[in-house]
C-alpha positions as CSV (number, residue, x, y, z in Angstrom):
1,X,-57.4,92.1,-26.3
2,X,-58.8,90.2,-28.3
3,X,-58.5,90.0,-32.5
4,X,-61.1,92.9,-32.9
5,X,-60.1,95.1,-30.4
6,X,-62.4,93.9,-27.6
7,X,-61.7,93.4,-24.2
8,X,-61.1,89.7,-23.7
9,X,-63.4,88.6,-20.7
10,X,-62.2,85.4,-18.6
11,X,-63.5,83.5,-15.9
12,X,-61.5,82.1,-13.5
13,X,-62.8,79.9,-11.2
14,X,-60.7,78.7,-8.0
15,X,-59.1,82.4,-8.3
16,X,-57.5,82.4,-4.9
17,X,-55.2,79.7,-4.9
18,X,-51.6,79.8,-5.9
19,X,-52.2,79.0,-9.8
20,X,-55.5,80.7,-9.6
21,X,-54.2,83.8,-8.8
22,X,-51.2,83.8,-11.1
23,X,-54.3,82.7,-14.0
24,X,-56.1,86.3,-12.9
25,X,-52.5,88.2,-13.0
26,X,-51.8,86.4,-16.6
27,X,-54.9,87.8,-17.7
28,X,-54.7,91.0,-16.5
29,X,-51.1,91.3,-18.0
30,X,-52.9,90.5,-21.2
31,X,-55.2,92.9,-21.3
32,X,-58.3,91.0,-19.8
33,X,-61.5,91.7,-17.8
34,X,-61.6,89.2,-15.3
35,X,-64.2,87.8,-13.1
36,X,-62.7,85.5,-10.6
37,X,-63.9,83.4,-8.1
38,X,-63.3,82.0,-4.9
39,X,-63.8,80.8,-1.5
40,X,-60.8,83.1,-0.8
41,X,-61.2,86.8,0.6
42,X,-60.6,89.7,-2.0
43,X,-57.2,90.3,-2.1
44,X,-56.3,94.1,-1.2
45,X,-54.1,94.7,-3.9
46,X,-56.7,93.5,-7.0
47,X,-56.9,95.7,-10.0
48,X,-60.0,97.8,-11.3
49,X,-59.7,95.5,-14.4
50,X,-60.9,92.2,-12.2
51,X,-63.9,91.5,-9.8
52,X,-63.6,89.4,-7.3
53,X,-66.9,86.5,-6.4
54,X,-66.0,85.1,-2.7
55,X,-67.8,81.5,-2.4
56,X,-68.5,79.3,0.2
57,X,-67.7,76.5,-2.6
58,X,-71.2,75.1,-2.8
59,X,-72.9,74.4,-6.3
60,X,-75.6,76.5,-5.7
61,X,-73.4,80.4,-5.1
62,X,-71.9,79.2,-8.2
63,X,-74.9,79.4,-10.0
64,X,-75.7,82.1,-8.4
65,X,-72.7,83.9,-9.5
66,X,-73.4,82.7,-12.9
67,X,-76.9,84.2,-12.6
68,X,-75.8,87.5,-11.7
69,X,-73.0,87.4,-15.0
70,X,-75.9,86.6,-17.3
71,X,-78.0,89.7,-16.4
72,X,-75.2,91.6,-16.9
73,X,-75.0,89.6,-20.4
74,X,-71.5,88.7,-20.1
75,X,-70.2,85.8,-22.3
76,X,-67.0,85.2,-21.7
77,X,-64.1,84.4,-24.6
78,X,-61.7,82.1,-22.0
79,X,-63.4,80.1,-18.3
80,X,-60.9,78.3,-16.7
81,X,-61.8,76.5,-13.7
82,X,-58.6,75.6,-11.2
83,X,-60.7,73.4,-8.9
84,X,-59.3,70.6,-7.4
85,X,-58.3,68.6,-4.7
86,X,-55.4,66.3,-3.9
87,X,-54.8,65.9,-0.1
88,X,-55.6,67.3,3.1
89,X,-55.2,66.6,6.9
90,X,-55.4,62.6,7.2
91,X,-56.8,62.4,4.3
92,X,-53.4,61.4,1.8
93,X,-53.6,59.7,-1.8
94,X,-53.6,56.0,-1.3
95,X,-51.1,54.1,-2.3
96,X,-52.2,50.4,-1.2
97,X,-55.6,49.1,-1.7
98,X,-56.1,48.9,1.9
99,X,-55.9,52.2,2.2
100,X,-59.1,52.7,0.2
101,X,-62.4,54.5,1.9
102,X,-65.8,54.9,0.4
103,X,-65.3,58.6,2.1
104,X,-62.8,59.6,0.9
105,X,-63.3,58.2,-3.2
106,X,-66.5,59.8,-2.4
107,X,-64.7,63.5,-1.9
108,X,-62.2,63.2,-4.4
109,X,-64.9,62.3,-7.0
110,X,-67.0,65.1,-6.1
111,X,-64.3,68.1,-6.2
112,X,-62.4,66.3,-9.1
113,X,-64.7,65.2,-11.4
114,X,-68.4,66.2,-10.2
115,X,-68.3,69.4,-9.5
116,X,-66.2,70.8,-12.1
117,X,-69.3,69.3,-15.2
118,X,-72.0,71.0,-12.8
119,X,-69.8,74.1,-13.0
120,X,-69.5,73.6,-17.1
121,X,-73.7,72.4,-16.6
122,X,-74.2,76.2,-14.8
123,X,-72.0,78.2,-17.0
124,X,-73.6,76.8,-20.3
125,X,-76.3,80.0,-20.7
126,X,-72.9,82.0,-20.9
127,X,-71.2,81.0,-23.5
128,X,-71.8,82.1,-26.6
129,X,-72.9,80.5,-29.7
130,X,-71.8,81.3,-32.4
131,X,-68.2,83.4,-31.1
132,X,-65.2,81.2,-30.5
133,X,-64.8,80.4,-26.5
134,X,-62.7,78.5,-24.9
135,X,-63.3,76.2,-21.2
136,X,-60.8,75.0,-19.7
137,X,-60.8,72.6,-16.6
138,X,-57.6,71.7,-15.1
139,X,-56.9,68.5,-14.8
140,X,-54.1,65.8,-14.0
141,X,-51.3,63.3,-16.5
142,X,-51.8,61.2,-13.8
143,X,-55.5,60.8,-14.5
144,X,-54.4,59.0,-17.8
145,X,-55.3,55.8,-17.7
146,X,-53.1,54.8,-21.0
147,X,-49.7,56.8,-19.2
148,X,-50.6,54.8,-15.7
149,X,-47.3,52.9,-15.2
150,X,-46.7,53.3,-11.2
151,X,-50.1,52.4,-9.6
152,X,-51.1,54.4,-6.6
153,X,-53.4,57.5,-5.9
154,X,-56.4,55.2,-6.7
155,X,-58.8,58.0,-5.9
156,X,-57.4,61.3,-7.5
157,X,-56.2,58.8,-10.7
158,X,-59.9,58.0,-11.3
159,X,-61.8,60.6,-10.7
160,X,-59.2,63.0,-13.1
161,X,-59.9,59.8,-15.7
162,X,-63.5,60.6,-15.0
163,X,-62.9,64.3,-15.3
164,X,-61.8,63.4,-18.8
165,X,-64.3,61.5,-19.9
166,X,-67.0,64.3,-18.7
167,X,-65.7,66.4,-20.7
168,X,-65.5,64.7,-23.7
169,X,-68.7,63.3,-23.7
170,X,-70.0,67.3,-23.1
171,X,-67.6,68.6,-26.0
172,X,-69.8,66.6,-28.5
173,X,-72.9,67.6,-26.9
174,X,-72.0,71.1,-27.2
175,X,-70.7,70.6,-30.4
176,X,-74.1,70.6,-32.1
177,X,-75.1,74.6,-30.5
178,X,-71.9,75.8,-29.6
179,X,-70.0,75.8,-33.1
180,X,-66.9,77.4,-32.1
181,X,-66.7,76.4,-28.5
182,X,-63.8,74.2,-26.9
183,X,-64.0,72.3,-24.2
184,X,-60.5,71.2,-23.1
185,X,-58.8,69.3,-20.1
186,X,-55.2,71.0,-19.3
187,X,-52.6,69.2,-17.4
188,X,-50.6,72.4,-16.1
189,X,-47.1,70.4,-15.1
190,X,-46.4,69.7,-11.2
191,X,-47.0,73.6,-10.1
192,X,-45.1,74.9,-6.3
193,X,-48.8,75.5,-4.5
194,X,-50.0,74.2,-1.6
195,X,-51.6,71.4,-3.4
196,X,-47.8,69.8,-4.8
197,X,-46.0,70.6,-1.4
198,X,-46.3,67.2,0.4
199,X,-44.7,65.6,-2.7
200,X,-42.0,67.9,-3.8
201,X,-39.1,66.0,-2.4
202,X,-39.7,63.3,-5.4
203,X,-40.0,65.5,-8.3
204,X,-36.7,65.5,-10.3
205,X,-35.0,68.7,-11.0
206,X,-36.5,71.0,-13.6
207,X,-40.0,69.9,-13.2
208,X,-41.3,71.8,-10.5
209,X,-43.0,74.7,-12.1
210,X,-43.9,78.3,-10.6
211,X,-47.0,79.2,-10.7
212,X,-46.4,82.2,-13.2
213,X,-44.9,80.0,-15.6
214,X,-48.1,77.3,-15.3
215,X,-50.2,80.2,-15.5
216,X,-48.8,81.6,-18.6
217,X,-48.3,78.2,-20.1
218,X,-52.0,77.5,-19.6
219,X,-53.0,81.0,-21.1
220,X,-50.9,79.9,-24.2
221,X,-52.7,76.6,-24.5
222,X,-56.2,78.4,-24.6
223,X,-55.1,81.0,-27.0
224,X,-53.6,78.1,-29.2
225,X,-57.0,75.7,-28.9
226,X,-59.6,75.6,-31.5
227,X,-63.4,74.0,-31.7
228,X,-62.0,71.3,-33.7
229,X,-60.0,70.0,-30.9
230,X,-63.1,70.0,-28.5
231,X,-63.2,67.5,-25.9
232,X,-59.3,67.1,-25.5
233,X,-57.1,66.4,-22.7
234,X,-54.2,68.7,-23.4
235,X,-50.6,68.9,-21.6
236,X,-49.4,72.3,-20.8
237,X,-47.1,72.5,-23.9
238,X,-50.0,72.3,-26.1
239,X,-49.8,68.3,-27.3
240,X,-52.0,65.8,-26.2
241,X,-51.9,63.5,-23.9
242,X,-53.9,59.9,-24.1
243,X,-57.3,59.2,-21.8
């Protein structure tokens, strides 16, 4: 609920993957209407309280989902958008220059960094004006380019970085006709999903998160963000992390 009395409505975009879904059961713990999304099939267990939008993943059922929320005049108080990619098949982050392909820089800075400010770009008739509202993109520490010690994952590194700077550079574009409106980058901590699997042997004890606990953690960072803070890049305990 929210500090009226009103339903809370979320967005969660990337709803069927493992911290998407835990984002939709946060919600709907809390008292939300959800509208999630995603190229997965609608689970068979989903409550009356969330709708499920089954993609294909291109730009354009996005805004065509979007389009269909607006003539129902839904303005959401919290979008979070779990969208990301990391690794799959051959494709693994490079850790030598040599390893480098204009194909694959090419993917990660489309799902990384691309698609996620067309996504904000489509959802911008949505969000209100005037009523506080808070986006959240999820993004990645290692995409700090002040914290990069170690090197490696050339691609997913840079196009998180350019993630960042996206969305600072739209925070103070919004900030001049959406007065109460944060935009906010969230690192959620290394999360056990599909996505962190291949690298799990390396992460020291303690810091591998489930996804409940990211989810809720996330949650917590949205309720705790403000407009001032706009255009942020946030870890999941709330404090911030450098660009």
């Amino acid at each position: 609920m929210t500090g009226k009395g009103r339903v809370m409505r979320v967005i969660v975009i990337g709803a069927g993957g493992g911290l998407g879904r835990a984002l939709v059961n946060e919600y709907l713990k809390r008292g939300a209407s959800i509208e999630a999304i995603s190229r997965q099939a609608e689970p068979t267990d989903l409550p009356a309280e969330a709708r499920w939008w089954q993609v294909e993943g291109t730009l354009a059922e996005y805004q065509q989902v979007f389009s269909a929320l607006g003539d129902e005049a839904i303005q959401p108080d919290v979008v979070i958008s779990a969208i990301g990619w990391l690794h799959q098949n051959e494709w693994q982050p490079e850790r030598r220059i040599e390893a480098l392909t204009m194909e694959q820089l090419q993917a990660y800075f489309e799902i990384n960094a691309s698609l996620p400010v067309l996504l904000l770009q489509a959802l911008k008739p949505l969000l209100p004006k005037s009523r506080p509202c808070t986006v959240l993109q999820l993004g990645a520490k290692v995409g700090s380019i002040g914290d990069n010690q170690l090197g490696g994952w050339y691609g997913y590194r840079a196009s998180k970085a350019a993630l960042n700077m996206l969305y600072k550079t739209a925070a103070i574009e919004f900030r001049r006709t959406h007065k109460a409106l944060c935009l906010a980058v969230v690192h959620p901590g290394t999360t056990d999903t599909g996505l962190s699997q291949p690298f799990q042997q390396r992460i020291a004890a303690g810091k591998l998160y489930s996804a409940e606990q990211s989810a809720e953690r996330i949650a917590n960072v949205a309720e705790g963000l403000t407009a001032a803070q706009s255009g942020g890049f946030w870890f999941w305990d709330g404090s911030p992390l450098p660009y």
